[in-house]
MIMARGU-221650 format. One record per residue (C-alpha): residue in one letter; x, y, z. Coordinates in pm, whole numbers, padded with zeros to 5 digits, always signed. Layout:
REM residues N
AXYZ ...
END
This chain:
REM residues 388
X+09578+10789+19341 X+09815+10628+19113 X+09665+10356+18915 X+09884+10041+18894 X+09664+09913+18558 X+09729+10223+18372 X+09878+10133+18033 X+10151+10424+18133 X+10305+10204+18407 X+10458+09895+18382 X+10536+09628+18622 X+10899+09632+18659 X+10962+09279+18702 X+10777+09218+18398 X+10927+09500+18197 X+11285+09429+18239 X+11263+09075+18047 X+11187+09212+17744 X+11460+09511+17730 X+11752+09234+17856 X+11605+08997+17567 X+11629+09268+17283 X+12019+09377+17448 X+12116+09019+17408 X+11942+08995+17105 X+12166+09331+16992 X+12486+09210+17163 X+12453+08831+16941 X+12392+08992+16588 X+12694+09275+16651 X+12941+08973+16763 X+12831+08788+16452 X+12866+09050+16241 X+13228+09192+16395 X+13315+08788+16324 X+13266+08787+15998 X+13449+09133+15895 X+13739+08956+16080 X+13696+08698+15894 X+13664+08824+15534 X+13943+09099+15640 X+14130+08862+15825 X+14508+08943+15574 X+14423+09299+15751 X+14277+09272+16033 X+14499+09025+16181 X+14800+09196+16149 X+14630+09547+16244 X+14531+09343+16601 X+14853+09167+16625 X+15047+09491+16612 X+14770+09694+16876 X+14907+09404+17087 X+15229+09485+17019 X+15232+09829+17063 X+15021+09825+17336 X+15211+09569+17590 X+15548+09815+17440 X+15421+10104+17563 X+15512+10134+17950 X+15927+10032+17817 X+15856+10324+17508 X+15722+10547+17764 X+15992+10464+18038 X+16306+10541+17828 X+16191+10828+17714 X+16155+10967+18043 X+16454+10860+18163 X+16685+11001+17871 X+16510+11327+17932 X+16240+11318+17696 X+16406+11154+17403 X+16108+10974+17252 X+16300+10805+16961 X+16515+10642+17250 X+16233+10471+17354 X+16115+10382+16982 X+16456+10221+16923 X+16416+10023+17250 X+16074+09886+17201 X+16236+09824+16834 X+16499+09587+16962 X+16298+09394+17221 X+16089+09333+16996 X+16379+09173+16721 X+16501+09000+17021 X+16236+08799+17031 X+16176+08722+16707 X+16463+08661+16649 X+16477+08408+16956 X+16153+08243+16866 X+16250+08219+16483 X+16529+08021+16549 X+16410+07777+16809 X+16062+07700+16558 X+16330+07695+16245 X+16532+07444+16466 X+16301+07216+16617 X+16054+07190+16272 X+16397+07157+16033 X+16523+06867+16258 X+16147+06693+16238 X+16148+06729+15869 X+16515+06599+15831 X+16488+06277+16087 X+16133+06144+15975 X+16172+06100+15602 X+16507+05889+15749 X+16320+05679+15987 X+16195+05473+15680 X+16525+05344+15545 X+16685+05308+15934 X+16802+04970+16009 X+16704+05046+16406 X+16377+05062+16354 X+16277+04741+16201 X+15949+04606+16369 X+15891+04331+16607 X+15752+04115+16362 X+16133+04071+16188 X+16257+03972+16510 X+15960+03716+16522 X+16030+03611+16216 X+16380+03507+16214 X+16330+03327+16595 X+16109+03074+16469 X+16232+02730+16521 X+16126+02391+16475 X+16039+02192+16777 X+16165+01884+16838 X+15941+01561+16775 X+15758+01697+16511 X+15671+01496+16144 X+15884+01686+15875 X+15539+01752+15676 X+15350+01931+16018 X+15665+02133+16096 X+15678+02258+15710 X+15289+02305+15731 X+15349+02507+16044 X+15603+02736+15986 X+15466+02823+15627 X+15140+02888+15796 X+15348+03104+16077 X+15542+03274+15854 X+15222+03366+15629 X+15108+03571+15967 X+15404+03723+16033 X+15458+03845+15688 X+15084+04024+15677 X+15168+04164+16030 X+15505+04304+15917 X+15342+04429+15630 X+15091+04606+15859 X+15288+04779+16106 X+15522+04901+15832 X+15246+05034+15596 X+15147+05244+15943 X+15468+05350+16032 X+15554+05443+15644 X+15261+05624+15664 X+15309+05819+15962 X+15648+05894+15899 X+15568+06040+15570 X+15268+06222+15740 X+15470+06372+16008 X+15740+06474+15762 X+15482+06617+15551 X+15350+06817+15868 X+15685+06929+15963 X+15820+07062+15569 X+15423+07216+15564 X+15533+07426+15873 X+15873+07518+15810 X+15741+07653+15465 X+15436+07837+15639 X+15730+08024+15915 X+15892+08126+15615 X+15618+08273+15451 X+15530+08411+15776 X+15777+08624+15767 X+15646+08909+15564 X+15328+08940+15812 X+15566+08894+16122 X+15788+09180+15948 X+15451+09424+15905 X+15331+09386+16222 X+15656+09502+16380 X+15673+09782+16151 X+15307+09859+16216 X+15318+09812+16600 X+15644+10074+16570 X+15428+10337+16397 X+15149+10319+16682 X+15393+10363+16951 X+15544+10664+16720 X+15156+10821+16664 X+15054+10729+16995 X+15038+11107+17135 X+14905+11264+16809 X+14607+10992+16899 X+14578+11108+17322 X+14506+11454+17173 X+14293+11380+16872 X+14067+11172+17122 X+14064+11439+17375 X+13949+11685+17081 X+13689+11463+16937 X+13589+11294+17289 X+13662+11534+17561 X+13996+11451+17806 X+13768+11278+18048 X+13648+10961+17813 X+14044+11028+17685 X+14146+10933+18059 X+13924+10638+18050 X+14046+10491+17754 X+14375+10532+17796 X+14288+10371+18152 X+14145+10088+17974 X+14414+10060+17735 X+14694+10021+18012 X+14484+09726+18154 X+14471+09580+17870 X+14847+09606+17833 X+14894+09453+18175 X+14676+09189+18087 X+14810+09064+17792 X+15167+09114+17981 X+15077+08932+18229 X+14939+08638+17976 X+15246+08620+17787 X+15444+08620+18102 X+15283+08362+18256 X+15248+08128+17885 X+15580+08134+17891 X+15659+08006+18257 X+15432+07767+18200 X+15621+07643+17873 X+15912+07640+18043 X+15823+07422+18351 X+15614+07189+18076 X+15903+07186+17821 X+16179+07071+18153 X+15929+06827+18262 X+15879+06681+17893 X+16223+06616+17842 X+16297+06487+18191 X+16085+06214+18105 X+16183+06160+17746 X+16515+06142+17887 X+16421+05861+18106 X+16344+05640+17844 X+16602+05742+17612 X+16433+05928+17344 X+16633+06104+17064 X+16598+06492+16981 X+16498+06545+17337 X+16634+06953+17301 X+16376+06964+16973 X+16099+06818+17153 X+16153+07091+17445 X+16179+07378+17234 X+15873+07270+17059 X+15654+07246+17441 X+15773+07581+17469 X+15634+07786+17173 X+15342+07559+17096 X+15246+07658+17534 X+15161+07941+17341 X+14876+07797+17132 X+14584+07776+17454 X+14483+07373+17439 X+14592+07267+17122 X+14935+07343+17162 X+14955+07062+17452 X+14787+06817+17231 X+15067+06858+16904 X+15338+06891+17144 X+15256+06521+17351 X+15139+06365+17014 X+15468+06414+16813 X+15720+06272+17061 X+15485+05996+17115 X+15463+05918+16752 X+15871+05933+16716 X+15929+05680+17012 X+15685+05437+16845 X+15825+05461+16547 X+16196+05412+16694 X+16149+05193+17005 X+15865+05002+17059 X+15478+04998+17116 X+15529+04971+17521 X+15797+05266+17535 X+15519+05446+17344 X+15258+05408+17599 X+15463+05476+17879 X+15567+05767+17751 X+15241+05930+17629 X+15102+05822+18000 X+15368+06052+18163 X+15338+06327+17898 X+14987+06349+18001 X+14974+06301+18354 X+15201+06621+18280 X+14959+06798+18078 X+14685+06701+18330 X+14856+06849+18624 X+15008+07155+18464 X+14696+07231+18164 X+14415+07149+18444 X+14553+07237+18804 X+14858+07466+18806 X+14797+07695+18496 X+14422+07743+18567 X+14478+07866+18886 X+14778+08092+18790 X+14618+08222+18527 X+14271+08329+18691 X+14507+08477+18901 X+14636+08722+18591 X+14346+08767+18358 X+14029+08606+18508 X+13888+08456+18221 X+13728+08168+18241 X+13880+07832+18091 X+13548+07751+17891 X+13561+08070+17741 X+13950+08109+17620 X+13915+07738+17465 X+13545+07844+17277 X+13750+08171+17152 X+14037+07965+17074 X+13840+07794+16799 X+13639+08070+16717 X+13937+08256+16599 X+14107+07946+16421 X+13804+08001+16194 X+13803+08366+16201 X+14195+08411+16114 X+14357+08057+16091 X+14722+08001+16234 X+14705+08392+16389 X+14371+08328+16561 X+14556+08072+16789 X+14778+08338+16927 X+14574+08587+16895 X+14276+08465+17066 X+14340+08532+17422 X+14469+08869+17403 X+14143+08944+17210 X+13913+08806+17452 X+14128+09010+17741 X+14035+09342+17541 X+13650+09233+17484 X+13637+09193+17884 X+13837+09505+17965 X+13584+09716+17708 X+13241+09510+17805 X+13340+09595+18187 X+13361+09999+18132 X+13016+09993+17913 X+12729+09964+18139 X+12520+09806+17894 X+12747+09515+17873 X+12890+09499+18263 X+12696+09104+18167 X+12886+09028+17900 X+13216+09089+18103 X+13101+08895+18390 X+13024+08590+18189 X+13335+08619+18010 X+13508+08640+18340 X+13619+08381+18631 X+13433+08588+18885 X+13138+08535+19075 X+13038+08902+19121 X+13082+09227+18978 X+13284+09351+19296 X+13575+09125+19210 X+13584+09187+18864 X+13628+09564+18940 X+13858+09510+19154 X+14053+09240+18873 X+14054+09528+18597 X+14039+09870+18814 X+13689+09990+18706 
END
């Protein structure tokens, strides 16, 4: 008879603690480690990601002309090529636009006769009533005008000092896009030479690897691609209906630059979180520096009922729709990678954390991990989400 106290067999429920403990253990050291060779090769391995990206959300259009122009591969390398200008291109412009027109119309704000505070109007309405001693009314109005003076004083010191802020912020970024420019010109160039390579790769993985774990990864490789397709995609729809919105009601009020203030909702809808924040802040900031404190209000209350109904109903249900990862986690990755690669880590992020989920779901071992990272309740639906 089998004895249950026998040091050879263990309790199941009170062996399987310890092994989960030691995987999660595992699992926390190898993130922090992968973090931090990020982060001290982040000049690399940003751009290295950034172009996988690339090449990988490319490849169906690569793969697609070729087959259609009878096998002509360089077709297809010439047509991911020019998509891929396109839209630098496109995006180039609208940032070099919208930041150029911030940096030239702030530093001008200052010296603008328009936008003179309250206070002056105060100031010059004051009258003497009627019935008053000649001494009192003097008294008075010196003591009045003493206020008004250290309140003028005030709100310009703030608004000289946002204004030079903001036009600070916006000369900061036009000078970081143009530096930019180099990485944005290597990652094309590198994303290019994976589409190029990408069948010397299938076979050198079905050598090393065996055609059956080749099949899976290039299975989990295509999902990825759809994934971060599908984010992009629906990013930019989401822009777009913010950015019409935004300017609808800027437009109501009669806010200047409403065009730059659009095209700036639209790339910063990139940015997960954050990018709402800068792109309600800085129109609020220019209408209280043109109109008036009220206007202000009104118009940051609209710009975030927007951002309320779009950022925490509409575009969390579209997009657990398309990638099923949950909110918590693609804001918590959103500032991990900030630290981890600065200004790339923002755009990065997501597309990252898709490719962590798609890998952790096809590695039995870390089928916990993915569910976690995931919007799902059960493993079922998560198979079902990334076609494990």
């Amino acid at each position: 008879m089998e004895d249950r106290h026998s040091p050879l067999h263990t309790d199941p429920a009170s062996a399987e603690p310890v092994p989960r403990v030691m995987l999660g253990l595992q699992i926390t050291a190898v993130a922090i480690l992968i973090g931090w060779a990020l982060h001290a090769t982040a000049a690399v391995s940003a751009l290295l990601v950034a172009a996988f990206f690339v090449a990988v959300m490319l490849a169906p259009l690569d793969a697609a002309v070729a087959e259609r122009t009878g096998g002509r591969r360089w077709l297809g390398h010439i047509a991911s090529l020019l998509v891929m200008l396109v839209v630098l291109v496109v995006l180039g412009a609208g940032l070099f636009f919208a930041v150029q027109r911030i940096a030239a119309e702030f530093p001008a704000l200052g010296s603008d006769p328009t936008t003179q505070t309250s206070a002056d109007a105060a100031s010059a309405g004051i009258s003497q009533p009627s019935g008053t001693p000649a001494g009192e009314q003097g008294g008075a109005q010196d003591g009045a005008q003493g206020l008004l003076s250290e309140f003028e004083l005030t709100v310009e010191d703030l608004a000289s000092s946002l204004i030079g802020t903001l036009g600070n912020v916006a000369f900061t970024g036009l000078q970081f896009a143009g530096s930019a420019v180099g990485g944005v010109v290597l990652v094309v160039f590198l994303g290019l030479m994976m589409l190029v390579d990408a069948p010397g790769w299938h076979r050198r993985i079905a050598r090393v690897a065996g055609e059956e774990r080749r099949d899976k990864t290039l299975q989990a490789i295509t999902v990825m691609g759809r994934l971060v397709r599908r984010f992009v995609l629906v990013r930019a729809a989401m822009g777009l209906v913010t950015a019409a919105l935004y300017m609808i009601w800027l437009w109501i009020f009669g806010v200047d630059l409403i065009f730059v203030w659009g095209i700036l909702t639209f790339l910063l809808s990139f940015v997960p979180n954050l990018g709402s924040v800068v792109s309600g802040v800085l129109p609020t900031v220019y209408v209280f520096l043109t109109k008036d404190i009220g206007t202000a209000i009104a118009v940051a209350a609209g710009l975030l009922a927007i951002e309320q109904v779009i950022g925490n109903f509409v575009d969390p249900r579209v997009q657990g729709r398309q990638i099923s990862i949950s909110p918590v986690v693609i804001l918590t990755g959103l500032l991990l990678f900030a630290w981890i690669w600065g200004v790339p880590g923002t755009l990065l992020s997501t597309p990252v954390l898709i490719a962590a989920l798609v890998i952790c779901a096809r590695i039995e071992p870390l089928r916990p991990v993915a569910l976690l990272l995931s919007d799902r309740d059960d493993y079922r639906e998560l198979d079902k989400m990334l076609q494990v």
